[in-house]
GULUMVO-830332 format. One line per 4 residues: for each residue x, y, z of C-alpha. Coordinates in steps of 0.2 Angstrom, whole numbers, plus 2048, in hexadecimal, padded with zeros to 3 digits. Layout:
REM residues N
X,Y,Z | ...;
REM end
This chain:
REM residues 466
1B7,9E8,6D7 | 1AC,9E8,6CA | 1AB,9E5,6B7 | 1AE,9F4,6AB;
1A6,9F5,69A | 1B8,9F5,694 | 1BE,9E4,69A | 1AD,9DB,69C;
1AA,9C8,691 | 199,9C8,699 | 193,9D9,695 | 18A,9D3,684;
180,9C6,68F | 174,9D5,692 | 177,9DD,682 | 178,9D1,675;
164,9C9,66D | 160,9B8,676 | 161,9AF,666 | 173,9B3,662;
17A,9B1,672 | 173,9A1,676 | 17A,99B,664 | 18C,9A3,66A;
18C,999,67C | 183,98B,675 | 18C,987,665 | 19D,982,66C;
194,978,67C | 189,96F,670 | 19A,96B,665 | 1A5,968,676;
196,95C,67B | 194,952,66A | 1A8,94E,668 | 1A7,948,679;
199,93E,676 | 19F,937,667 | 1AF,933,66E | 1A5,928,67D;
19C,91E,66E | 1AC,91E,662 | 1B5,916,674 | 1A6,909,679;
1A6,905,664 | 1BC,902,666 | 1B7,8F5,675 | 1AA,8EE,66D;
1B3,8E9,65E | 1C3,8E8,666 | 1C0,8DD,676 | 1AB,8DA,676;
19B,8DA,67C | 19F,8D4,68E | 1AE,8E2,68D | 19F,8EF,689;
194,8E8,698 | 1A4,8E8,6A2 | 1A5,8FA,69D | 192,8FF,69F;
195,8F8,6B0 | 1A1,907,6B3 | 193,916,6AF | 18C,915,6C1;
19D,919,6CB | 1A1,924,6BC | 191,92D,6BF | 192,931,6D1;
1A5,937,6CC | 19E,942,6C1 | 191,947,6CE | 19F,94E,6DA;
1A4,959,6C8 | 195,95F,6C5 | 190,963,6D9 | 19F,970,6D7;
1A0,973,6C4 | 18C,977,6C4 | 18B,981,6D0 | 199,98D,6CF;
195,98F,6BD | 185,996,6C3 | 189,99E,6D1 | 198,9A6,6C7;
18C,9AD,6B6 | 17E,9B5,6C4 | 18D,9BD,6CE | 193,9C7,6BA;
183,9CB,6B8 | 186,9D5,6C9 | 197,9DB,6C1 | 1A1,9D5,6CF;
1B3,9D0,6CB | 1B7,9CC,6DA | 1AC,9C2,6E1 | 1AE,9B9,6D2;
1C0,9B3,6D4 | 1BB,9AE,6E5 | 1AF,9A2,6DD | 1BD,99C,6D3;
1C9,998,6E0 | 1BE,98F,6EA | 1B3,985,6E0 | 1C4,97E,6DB;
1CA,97C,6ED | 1B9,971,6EF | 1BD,968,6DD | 1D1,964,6E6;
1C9,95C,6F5 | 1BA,952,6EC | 1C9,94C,6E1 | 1D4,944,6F0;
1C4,93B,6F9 | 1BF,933,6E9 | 1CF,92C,6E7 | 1D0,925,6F7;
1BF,91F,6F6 | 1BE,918,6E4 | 1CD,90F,6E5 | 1C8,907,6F7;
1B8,902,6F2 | 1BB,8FF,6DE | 1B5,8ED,6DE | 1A5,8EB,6E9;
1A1,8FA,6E1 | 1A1,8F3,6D0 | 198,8E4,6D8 | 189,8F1,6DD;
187,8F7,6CE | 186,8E6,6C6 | 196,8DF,6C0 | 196,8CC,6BD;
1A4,8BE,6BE | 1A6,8C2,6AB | 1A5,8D5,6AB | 1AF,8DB,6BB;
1BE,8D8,6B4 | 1BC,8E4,6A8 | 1B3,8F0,6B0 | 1C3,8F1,6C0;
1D0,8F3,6B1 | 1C9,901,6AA | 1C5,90A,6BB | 1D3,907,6C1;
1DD,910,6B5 | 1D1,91E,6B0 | 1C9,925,6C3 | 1DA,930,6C6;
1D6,938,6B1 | 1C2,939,6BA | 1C8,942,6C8 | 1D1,94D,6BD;
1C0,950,6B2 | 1B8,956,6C2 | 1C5,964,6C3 | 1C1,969,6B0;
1AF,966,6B0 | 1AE,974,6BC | 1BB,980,6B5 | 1B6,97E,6A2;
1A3,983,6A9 | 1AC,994,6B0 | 1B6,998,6A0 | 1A4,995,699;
19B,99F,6A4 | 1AA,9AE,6A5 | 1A7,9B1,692 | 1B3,9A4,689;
1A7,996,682 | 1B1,992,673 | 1C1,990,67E | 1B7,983,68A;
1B2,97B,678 | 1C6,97A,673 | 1CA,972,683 | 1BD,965,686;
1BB,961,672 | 1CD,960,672 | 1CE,953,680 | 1C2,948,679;
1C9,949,667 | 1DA,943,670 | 1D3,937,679 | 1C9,930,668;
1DB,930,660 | 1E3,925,66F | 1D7,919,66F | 1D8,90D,661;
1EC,911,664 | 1EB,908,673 | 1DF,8FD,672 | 1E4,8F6,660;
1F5,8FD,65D | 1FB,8F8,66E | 1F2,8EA,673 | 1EC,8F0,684;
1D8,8EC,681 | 1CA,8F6,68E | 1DD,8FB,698 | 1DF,904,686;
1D2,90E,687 | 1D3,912,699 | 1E4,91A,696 | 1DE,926,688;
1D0,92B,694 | 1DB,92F,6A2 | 1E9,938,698 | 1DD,943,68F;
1D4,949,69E | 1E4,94D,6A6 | 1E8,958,696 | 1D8,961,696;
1DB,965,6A9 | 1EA,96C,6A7 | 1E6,978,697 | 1D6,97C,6A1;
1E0,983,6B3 | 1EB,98C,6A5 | 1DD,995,6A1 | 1DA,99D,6B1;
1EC,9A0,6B4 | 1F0,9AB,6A2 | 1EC,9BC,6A2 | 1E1,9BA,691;
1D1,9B7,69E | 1CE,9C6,6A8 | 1C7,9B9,6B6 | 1D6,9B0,6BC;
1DE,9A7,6CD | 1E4,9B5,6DA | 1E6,9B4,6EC | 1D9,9B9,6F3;
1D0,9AD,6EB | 1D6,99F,6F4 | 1D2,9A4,704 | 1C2,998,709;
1B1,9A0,709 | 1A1,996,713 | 197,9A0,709 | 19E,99B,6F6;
19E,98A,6FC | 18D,989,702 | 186,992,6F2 | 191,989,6E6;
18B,977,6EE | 179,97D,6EE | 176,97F,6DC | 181,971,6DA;
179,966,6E2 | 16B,964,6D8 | 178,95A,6C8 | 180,953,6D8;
171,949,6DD | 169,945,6CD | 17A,93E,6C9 | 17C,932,6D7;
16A,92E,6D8 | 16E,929,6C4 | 17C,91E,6CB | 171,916,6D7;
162,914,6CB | 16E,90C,6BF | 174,8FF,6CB | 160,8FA,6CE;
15F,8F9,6BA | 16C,8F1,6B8 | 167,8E3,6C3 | 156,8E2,6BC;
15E,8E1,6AD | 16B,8D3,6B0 | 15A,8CB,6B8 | 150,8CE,6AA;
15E,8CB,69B | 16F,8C8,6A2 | 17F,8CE,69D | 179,8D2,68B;
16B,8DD,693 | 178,8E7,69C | 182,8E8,68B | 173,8EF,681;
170,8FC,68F | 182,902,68D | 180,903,67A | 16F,90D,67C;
176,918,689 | 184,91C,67C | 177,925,670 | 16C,92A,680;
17D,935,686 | 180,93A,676 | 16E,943,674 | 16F,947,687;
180,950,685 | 17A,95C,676 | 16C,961,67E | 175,964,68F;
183,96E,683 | 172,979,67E | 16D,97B,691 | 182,97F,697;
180,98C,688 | 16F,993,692 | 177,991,6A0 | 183,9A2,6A0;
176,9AC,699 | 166,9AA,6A5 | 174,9AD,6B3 | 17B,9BB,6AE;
169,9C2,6AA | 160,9BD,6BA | 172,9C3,6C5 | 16C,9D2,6BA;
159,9D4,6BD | 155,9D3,6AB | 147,9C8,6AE | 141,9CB,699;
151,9C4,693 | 14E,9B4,6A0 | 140,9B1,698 | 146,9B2,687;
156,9A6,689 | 14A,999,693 | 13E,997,686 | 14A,997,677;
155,988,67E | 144,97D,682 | 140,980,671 | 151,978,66A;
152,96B,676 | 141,963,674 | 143,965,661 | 154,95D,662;
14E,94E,66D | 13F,94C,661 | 14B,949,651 | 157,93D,65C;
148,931,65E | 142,931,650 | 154,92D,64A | 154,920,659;
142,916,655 | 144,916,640 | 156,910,640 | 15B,905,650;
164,8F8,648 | 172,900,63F | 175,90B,651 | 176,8FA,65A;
182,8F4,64C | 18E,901,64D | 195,8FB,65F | 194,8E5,65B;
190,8D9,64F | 188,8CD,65E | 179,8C8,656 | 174,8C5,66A;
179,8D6,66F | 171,8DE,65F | 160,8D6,662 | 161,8DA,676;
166,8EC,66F | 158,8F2,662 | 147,8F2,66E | 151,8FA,67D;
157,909,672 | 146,90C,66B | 13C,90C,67D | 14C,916,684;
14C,923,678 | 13A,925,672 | 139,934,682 | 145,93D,67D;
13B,94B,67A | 135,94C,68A | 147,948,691 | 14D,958,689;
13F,963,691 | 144,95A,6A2 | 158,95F,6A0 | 152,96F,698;
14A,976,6AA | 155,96D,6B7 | 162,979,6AF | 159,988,6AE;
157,985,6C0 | 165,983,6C2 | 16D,994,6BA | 15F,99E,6C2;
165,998,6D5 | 155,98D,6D9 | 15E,980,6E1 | 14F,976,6E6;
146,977,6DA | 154,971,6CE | 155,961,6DA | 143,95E,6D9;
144,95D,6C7 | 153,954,6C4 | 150,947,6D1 | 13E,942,6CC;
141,93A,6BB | 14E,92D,6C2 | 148,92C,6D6 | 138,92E,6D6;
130,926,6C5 | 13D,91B,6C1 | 144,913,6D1 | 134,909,6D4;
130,906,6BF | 13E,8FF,6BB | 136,8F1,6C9 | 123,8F1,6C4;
123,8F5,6B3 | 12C,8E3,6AF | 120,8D9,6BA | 111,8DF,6B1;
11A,8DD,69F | 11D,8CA,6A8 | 10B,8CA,6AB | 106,8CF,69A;
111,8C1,692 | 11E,8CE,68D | 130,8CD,692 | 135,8D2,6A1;
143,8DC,69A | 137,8E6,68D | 130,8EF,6A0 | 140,8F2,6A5;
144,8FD,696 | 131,902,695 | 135,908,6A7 | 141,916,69F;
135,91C,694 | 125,91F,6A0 | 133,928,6AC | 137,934,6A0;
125,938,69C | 122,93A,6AE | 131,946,6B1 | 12F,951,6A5;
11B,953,6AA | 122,956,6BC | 12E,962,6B7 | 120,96C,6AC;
118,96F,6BD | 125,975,6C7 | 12C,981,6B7 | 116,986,6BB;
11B,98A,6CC | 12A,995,6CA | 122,99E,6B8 | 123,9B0,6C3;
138,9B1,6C1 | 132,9B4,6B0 | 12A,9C5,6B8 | 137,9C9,6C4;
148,9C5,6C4 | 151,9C5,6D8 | 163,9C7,6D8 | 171,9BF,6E3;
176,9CA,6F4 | 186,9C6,6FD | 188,9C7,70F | 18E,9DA,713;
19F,9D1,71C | 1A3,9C9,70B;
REM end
C-alpha cells in the first residue's frame, strides 16, 4: 500500500522550502520541549522552597535512574521515529503501520522488566549513584511513586515522535505541553495544598504521564490520523525490531553512559564539596536541560524532514535542513551562555535562598554552561545521524562527549586544579566544559567523514519476503 497524493501528511516534506518546514515541525517541538523544561525547574523550584536543599540533592540523586529510563524511551522512540519518516519518504503505508505496532510491542515489554527491575533494585541503585544517609530518603519517596508514570513516558515518548514524524507536529505539541502544564498545575497542589512534600511532587509527575499516554494511543486508534493500529501490524517483525533498535541505540547508550558518568560525578562531587555540590549540580542541570531541551525540540523538528528526504533521495533538500538547524542551534546555545556567565546569581536564587547552596551554585553554572555552543553543534549532528540511518556513526558521536572525554576528566582535571592551589571541585565542573569542547571537535570530524550523503542520498530496501 502506498500513500496517494490525496491522503498524504508527509507529501509537503518534499514540496514544501526548507525554511518553512523546519519552522512547521520545529515550532511546536521547541514549544512542547520549553513547557517541559520549565515544568522540571518550576518542580525542582516547588522542592526547593517547599521541603529544601537536601530535598533537591535528594532529588538530583534520582537523574541517573531516570536517565537510563529514559534510555529504554528513546532506544525505541528514536529509532522508530526515524525509521518510520525514511519509510514515508518511500510512500509505504504499510510498512509504516508495521512500524507502529511493533515499536510499541517493544515499548510494552521494556515497560514490564523496568518495573520488576527498578523496584527490586530501587535502593542500592540510588546508593550508586550517590545517595547519602541524608538524601536517600528523599530520593526512594519519590521514585517509588513516580517509575510506574516513567514507564508510562517511555510509551509516549515513542508514540508522540510517530505522530511527529507521520505529519502531526502540533498534536505531539498538545499532548506533551499539555502534560507538563498539568503536572505544573499538581504540583504546588500537592506539595503545599496537601502537605505531601517530594511525595507531592512525585504524584503530579506520575498522574500526568499517565494522561499523556493515554491521549497519545487515542491518537493512533482515531481515524483523524491516516496511520493508525491495524492487525497486521501486530504481528512481530525481526526485521522492524532490529532496524528500529539500531538507530535507537545510539540515544540508548548515550543515555545510560550519562547515568553512569553521573554517578562518577556525583561522587567526585560529594568528594570534592559534599552534599551541597550535588545540590548545585541539580540546579545547574535545571537550566542545562532547559537549553538542551529546546535545541533537541529544533533537532526532533529536523528530524522528520531529513528522513522523509533521504527515504526519498533528495540528497539537495538534506543538505539544506542540516545546515539550517546547525545554524539555529549554535546561535541558540551561544545566547543561553551568555545569559548563563552575565547573570548566575539570580538563576541560582530562583531554586533556594541557602547562601551555601547559592555560593556552591554560581561557578558550577558558569564552567557548565560557557560550551553550550559547542553542545548544541554536538546534539545537532548525533541527530542528523540519527534521521539519515547512520547508526554508528550516531553512537560514535553521542558517546564521545560523556565516555570518552569526560569519564576520565571528571578524575584528572580536579587533581591538577588541587595541584594549582585551586579547589578541587572548580575541576570537576571545569571537566564538563573541556568535554564538550572535545565532543563537538570529534563530532566535526566524523560529519567530515560522512560529507558525501550530501551528494547522494541511499534509500531504505526491505527484504523481498517482507
Amino acid at each position: 500500500m502506498t500513500i496517494s497524493d490525496t491522503d498524504n501528511k508527509t507529501l509537503e516534506l518534499e514540496q514544501k522550502p526548507i525554511g518553512q518546514l523546519l519552522l512547521m515541525y520545529a515550532l511546536p517541538s521547541v514549544i512542547s520541549q520549553v513547557i517541559a523544561s520549565v515544568y522540571n525547574i518550576a518542580d525542582r523550584i516547588f522542592i526547593g522552597q517547599g521541603v529544601g536543599p537536601l530535598a533537591i540533592a535528594g532529588l538530583a540523586i534520582t537523574f541517573p535512574l531516570m536517565n537510563v529510563i529514559h534510555a529504554f524511551g528513546s532506544l525505541v522512540g528514536v529509532g522508530s521515529a526515524a525509521r518510520i519518516s525514511i519509510v514515508l519518504g518511500k510512500k509505504d503505508i504499510r510498512w509504516a503501520e508495521k512500524i507502529l505496532g511493533n515499536s510499541t510491542i517493544l515499548t510494552i515489554i521494556m515497560g514490564v522488566l523496568i518495573l520488576g527491575f527498578g523496584y527490586g533494585f530501587m535502593k542500592k541503585i540510588l546508593m550508586l549513584f550517590g545517595a547519602t544517609q541524608d538524601t536517600i530518603q528523599y530520593a526512594l519517596e519519590y521514585m517509588n511513586i513516580v517509575l510506574p508514570g516513567m514507564v508510562l513516558m517511555t510509551v509516549t515518548l515513542n508514540l508522540t515522535g510517530l505522530i511527529r514524524a507521520t505529519g502531526y507536529p502540533a498534536r505531539c505539541m498538545y499532548i506533551l505541553g499539555g502534560g507538563a502544564v498539568l503536572n505544573v498545575i499538581l504540583d504546588p497542589i500537592f506539595i503545599f495544598g496537601l502537605h505531601l512534600g517530594i511525595a507531592g511532587a512525585a504524584w503530579a509527575t506520575t498522574i500526568s504521564m499517565t494522561i499523556t499516554t493515554i491521549v497519545s494511543i487515542l491518537h493512533f486508534v482515531s481515524k483523524s490520523s491516516f496511520i493508525r493500529y491495524k492487525l497486521h501490524a501486530w504481528r512481530p517483525k525481526l526485521f522492524i525490531f532490529k532496524n528500529v533498535l539500531m538507530i535507537g541505540l545510539s540515544p540508548f547508550l548515550m543515555n545510560l553512559t550519562a547515568a553512569g558518568v553521573v554517578a562518577l560525578l556525583n561522587s567526585q562531587l560529594l568528594k570534592y564539596g559534599g552534599d551541597y555540590a550535588v545540590g548545585a549540580f541539580g540546579i545547574v542541570n535545571s537550566y542545562a536541560n532547559f537549553t538542551f531541551l529546546f535545541i533537541l525540540g529544533i533537532c526532533q523538528g529536523m528530524q522528520p524532514i531529513a528522513g522523509y528526504n533521504y527515504g526519498a533521495g533528495h540528497a539537495d533538500r538534506l543538505k539544506g535542513i542540516y545546515t539550517l538547524t546547525t545554524k539555529i542551534c549554535v546561535s541558540i546555545g551561544l545566547i543561553c551562555s551568555i545569559i548563563c556567565l552575565a547573570i548566575p546569581e539570580p538563576l541560582v536564587r530562583a531554586f533556594t535562598k541557602d547562601t551555601e547552596l547559592i555560593e556552591t551554585s554560581i561557578p558550577a553554572i558558569r564552567f557548565m554552561m560557557a560550551m553550550f555552543p559547542f553542545i548544541a553543534f554536538h546534539i545537532t549532528n548525533t541527530n542528523f545521524f540519527q534521521s539519515i540511518d547512520k547508526p554508528w556513526i550516531s553512537i560514535v558521536t553521542s558517546l564521545s562527549r560523556q565516555l570518552l572525554f569526560l569519564l576520565p576528566l571528571c578524575y584528572i582535571v580536579p587533581l591538577i586544579f588541587e595541584s594549582m592551589g585551586q579547589p578541587g571541585l572548580y575541576g570537576v565542573w571545569m571537566s564538563c566544559s573541556i568535554s564538550d569542547f572535545l565532543g563537538a571537535v570529534l563530532a566535526g570530524i566524523l560529519l567530515y567523514t560522512q560529507r558525501d550523503v550530501f551528494k547522494v542520498a541511499a534509500p531504505l530496501n526491505k527484504p523481498a519476503d517482507f
